[in-house]
Each structure stands twice: as C-alpha cells, then as structure tokens.
C-alpha positions as CSV (number, residue, x, y, z in Angstrom):
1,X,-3.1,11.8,2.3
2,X,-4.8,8.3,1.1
3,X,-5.6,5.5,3.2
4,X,-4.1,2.4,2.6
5,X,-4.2,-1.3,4.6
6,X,-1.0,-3.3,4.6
7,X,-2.1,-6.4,5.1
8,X,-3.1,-9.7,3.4
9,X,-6.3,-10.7,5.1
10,X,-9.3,-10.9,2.2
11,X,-11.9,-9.9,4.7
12,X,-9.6,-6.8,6.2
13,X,-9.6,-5.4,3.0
14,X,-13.5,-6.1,2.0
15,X,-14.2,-4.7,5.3
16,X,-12.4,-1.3,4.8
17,X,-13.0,-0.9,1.0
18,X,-16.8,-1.0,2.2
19,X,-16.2,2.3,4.1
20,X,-14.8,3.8,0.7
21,X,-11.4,5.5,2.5
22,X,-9.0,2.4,1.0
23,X,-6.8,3.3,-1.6
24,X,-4.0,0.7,-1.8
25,X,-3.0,-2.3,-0.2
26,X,0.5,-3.4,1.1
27,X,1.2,-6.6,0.9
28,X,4.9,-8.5,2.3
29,X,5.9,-12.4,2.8
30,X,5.1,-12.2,6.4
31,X,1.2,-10.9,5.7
32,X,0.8,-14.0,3.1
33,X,1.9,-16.4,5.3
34,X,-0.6,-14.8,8.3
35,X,-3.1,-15.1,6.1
36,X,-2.4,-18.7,5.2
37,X,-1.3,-17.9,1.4
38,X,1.2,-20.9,0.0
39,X,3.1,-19.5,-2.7
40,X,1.2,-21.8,-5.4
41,X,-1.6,-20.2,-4.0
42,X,-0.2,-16.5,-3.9
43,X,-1.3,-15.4,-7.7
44,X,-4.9,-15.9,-6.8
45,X,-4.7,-14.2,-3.8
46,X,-3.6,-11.1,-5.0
47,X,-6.0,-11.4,-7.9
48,X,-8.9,-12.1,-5.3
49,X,-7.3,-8.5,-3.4
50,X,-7.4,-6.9,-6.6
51,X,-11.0,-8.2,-7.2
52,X,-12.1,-6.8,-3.5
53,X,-10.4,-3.4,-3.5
54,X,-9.7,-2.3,-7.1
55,X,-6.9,-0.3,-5.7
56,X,-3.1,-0.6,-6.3
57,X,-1.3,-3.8,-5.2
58,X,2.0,-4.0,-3.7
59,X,3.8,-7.6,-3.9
60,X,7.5,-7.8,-2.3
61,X,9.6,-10.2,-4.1
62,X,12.0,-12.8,-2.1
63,X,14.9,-13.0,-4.6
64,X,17.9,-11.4,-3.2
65,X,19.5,-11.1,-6.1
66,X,19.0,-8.5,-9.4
67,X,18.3,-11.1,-11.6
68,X,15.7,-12.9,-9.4
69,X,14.1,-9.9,-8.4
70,X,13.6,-8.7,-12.0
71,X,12.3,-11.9,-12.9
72,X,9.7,-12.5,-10.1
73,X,8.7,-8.8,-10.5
74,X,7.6,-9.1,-14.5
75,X,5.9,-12.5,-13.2
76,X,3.8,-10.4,-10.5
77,X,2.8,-7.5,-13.1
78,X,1.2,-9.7,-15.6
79,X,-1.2,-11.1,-12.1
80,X,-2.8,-7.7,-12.3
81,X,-2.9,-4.6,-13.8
82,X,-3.5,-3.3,-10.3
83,X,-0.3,-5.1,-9.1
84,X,3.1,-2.7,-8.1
85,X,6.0,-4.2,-7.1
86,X,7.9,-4.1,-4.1
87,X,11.7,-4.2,-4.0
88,X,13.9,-3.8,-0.8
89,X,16.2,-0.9,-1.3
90,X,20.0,-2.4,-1.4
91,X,22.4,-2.8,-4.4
92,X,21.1,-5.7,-5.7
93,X,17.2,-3.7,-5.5
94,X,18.6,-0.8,-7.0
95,X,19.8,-2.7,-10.2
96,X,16.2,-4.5,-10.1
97,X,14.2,-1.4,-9.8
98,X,16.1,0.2,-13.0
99,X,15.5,-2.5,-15.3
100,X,12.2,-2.9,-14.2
101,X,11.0,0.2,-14.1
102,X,12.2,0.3,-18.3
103,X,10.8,-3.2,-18.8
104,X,7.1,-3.0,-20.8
105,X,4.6,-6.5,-19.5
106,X,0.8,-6.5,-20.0
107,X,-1.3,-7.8,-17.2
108,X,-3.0,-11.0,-18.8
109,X,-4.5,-11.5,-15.2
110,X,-4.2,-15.3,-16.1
111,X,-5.7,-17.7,-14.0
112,X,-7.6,-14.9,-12.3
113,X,-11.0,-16.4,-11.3
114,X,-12.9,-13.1,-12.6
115,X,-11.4,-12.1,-15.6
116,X,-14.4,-13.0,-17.8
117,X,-15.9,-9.8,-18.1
118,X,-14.0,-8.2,-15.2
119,X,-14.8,-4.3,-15.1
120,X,-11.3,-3.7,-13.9
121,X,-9.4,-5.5,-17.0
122,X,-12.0,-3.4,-19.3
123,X,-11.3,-0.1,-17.7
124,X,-7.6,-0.8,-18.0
125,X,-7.9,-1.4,-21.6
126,X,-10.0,0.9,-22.3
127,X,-7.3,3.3,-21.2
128,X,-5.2,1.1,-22.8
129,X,-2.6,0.7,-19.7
130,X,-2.7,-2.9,-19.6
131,X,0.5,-3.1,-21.2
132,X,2.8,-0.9,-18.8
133,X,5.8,0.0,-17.3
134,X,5.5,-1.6,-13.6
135,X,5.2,0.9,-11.0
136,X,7.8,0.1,-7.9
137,X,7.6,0.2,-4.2
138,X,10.8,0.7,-2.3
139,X,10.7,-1.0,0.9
140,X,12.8,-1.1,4.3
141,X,14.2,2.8,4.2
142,X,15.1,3.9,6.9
143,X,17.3,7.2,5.4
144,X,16.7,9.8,3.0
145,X,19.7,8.9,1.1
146,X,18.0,5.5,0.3
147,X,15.4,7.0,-0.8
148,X,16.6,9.4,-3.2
149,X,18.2,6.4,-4.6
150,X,15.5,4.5,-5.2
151,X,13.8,7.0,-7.0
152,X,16.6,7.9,-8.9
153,X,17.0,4.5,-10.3
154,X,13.0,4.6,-11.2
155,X,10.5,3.4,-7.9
156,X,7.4,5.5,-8.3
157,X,6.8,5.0,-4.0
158,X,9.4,4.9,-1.3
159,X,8.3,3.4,2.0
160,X,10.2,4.7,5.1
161,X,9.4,2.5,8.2
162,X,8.4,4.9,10.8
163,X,7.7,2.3,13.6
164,X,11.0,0.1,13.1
165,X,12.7,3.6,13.9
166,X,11.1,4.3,16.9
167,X,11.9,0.8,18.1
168,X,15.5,1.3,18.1
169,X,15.2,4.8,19.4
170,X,15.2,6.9,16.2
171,X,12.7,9.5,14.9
172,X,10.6,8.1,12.4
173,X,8.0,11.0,11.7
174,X,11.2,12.9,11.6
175,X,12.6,11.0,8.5
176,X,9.1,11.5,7.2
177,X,9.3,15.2,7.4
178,X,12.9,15.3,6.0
179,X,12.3,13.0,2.7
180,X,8.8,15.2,2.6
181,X,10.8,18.9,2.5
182,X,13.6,17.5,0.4
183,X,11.5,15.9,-2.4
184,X,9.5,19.6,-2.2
185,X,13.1,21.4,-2.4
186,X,14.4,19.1,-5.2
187,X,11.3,19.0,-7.0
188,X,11.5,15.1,-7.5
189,X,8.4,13.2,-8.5
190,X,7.5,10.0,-5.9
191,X,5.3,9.3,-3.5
192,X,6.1,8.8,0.3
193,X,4.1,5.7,1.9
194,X,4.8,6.0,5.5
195,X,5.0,2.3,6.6
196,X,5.0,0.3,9.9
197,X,3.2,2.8,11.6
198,X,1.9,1.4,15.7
199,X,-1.1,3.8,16.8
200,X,-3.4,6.2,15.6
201,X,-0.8,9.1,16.5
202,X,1.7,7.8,14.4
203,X,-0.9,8.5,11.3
204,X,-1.7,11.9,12.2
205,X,2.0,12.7,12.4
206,X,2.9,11.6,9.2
207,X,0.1,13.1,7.3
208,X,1.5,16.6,8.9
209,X,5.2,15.8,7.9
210,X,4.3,15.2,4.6
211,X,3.2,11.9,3.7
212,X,1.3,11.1,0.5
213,X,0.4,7.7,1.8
214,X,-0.3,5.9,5.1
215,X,-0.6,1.7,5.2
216,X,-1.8,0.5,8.9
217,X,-3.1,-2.3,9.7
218,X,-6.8,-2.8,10.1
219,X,-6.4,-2.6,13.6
220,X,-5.0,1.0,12.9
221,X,-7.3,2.3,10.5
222,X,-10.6,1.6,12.5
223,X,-9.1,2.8,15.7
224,X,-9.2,6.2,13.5
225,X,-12.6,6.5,13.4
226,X,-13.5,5.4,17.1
227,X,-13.8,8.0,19.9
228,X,-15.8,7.9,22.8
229,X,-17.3,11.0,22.8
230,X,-18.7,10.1,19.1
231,X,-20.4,7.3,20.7
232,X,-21.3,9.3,23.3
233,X,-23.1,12.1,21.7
234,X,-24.5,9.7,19.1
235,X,-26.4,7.5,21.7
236,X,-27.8,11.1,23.6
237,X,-29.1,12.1,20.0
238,X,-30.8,8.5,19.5
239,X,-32.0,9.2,23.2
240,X,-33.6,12.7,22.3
241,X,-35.2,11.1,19.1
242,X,-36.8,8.2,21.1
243,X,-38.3,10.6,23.5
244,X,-39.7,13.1,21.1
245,X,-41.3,9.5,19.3
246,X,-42.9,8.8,23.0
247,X,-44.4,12.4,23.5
248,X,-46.6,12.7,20.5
C-alpha cells in the first residue's frame, strides 16, 4: 500500500518526502486555505508541492457544474505534469470526469519557479508524457455504486472516506473491503485511496481490506512510526554502547 499526505502544508510534505515513504499528495480547498493559499497564489503552490515531493498531485476543483469542472481541470493539468485532478462524484462530476479523462493537455508548468532545467519536466519528456490524458481522483464516496461509476466514466482513483462514515455510524473499512473484493471480482482497473482516515488503526485496516492507497495527515503518518517500546529499546542499546565505551 503507498503512503500518501493529504494535506497542503509545504513543510509537511518536505518533512515526510525526507523519510522516502511519500508517494502522493492530496490536496482539497479546505487544506489551501489552512495553509494560507489565495487562489492567485494556488498554481505556485502546487508547483512548489510538485517541486518538494515529485510525487502525484491531486487538485479538487470548486465548479459545480460539468462545464466548469472540465474547464478548471484542463487549467490544473497544464500546472504540472505531476498534477491529477479531483472531481466530487455526482452527475454533474460524472459528465466532467468523461470528457476529461478523453481530453489530451501538456503540462507547460508555466509560471513554475523551477522549470528552467527542472529534472522532473525532463524526465516527463523524456518519456514523452508531458502531453497526457489527465488522470482523475474521485472524491466524497461513500458507496460502492459511486465508485464503480466513477471509474466507469474514466477516474483512474476513487477515494472512499472512511472516517466521515464512522462519524455517522457507518463502517468505513467495511466499504473499503467491499469496493477492494468487487474491483478483484470484476476485474476493473483503479486504484482505491482510502481517505479521511482519524488514527493509526484506521491505516492498518485499510491496507488489510484492500487499499492501494492511504492519505493521512502528517499527524497520522508519523504517529505510524512512533512506539514506546522502540524508544525504549533504542535508548537501552545506546546505554549498553556507552558503557562498553567507559570499560575499555
């Protein structure tokens, strides 16, 4: 299962794409404006993510509407080649995510403050997938039906949001492990990013019901390494190193 951060904080994701696990980031309207992102400013931001991580980007739109949502998500793919684009899965998404998801835009990565040079640009070209189909993230699922209609209408991720579920007393790993066995069972291409996930259990559970991706919040993620007893034992070997220094 990969290890991704949802999140829009630049020194959240430096932090965990230094421990080498990160391999996305999930970002939404609420994480910009946490992270003090004005929508002039919002193309350089994800540029600056891209820069950081070198991982795949998701940007939600805020259109309601087909038309909009089509149009803002062409706008975001030519930010990036890094960038996928997140849709919410209603009507109006559905329609977006099929014309998008036939739609060809190259990432010019205009106004990007490192695109002189940029390794990431050359690498894309070089494998010549600058020009692209955008990839497409289908947010706010909360039903297996909704996801098999997203994929069906051409999202490459659906992201079912375990801890929303739980809230109002529904099983989230549960929809996990259902949209897990029935993409297995109707052999469907598509990821799974389990999404608004609370604690550290919540992560272990969906990686056993099937995930293929995980986005926590920094919070999350380093609480996944931490355990007392790893400290613990640790410190006693430091101890016993010390003392074997002192008795020579």
């Amino acid at each position: 299962m990969d290890f991704y951060l949802d999140t829009a904080q630049l020194e959240e994701v430096r932090a965990a794409a230094a421990w080498g696990v990160l391999r996305g980031v999930t970002t939404n309207p609420s994480h910009m404006a946490r992270a003090g992102v004005r929508e002039s400013e919002m193309r350089g931001h994800i540029q600056e993510l891209c820069w950081i991580a070198d991982v795949p980007i998701s940007v939600e739109v805020v259109a309601l509407d087909a038309d909009g949502m089509v149009a803002q998500g062409l706008d975001f793919a030519t930010w990036s080649p890094h960038v996928v684009v997140k849709l919410p899965t209603t009507v109006e998404g559905l329609k977006a995510m099929a014309r998008l998801s036939r739609s060809e835009v190259m990432a010019s990565c205009q106004g990007c403050a490192h695109v002189t040079d940029c390794p990431i640009r050359a690498r894309f070209a070089q494998q010549q997938r600058l020009t692209r189909r955008p990839e497409i993230n289908a947010t706010l699922i909360f039903t297996v039906n909704q996801a098999l209609l997203a994929l069906a209408a051409g999202a490459s991720y659906v992201s079912p949001f375990v801890g929303r579920l739980d809230a109002v007393g529904e099983d989230g790993v549960a929809l996990v492990a259902d949209l897990a066995q029935t993409l297995r069972v109707q052999q469907q291409p598509g990821k799974i990013i389990a999404a608004a996930l609370r604690h550290p259990v919540h992560v272990t559970a969906v990686a056993r019901a099937g995930a293929h991706i995980a986005t926590m919040a920094y919070t999350i993620l380093t609480q996944l390494i931490e355990h007392p007893l790893t400290t613990a034992g640790l410190e006693a070997f430091l101890q016993d190193y010390r003392r074997s220094q002192e008795e020579r």
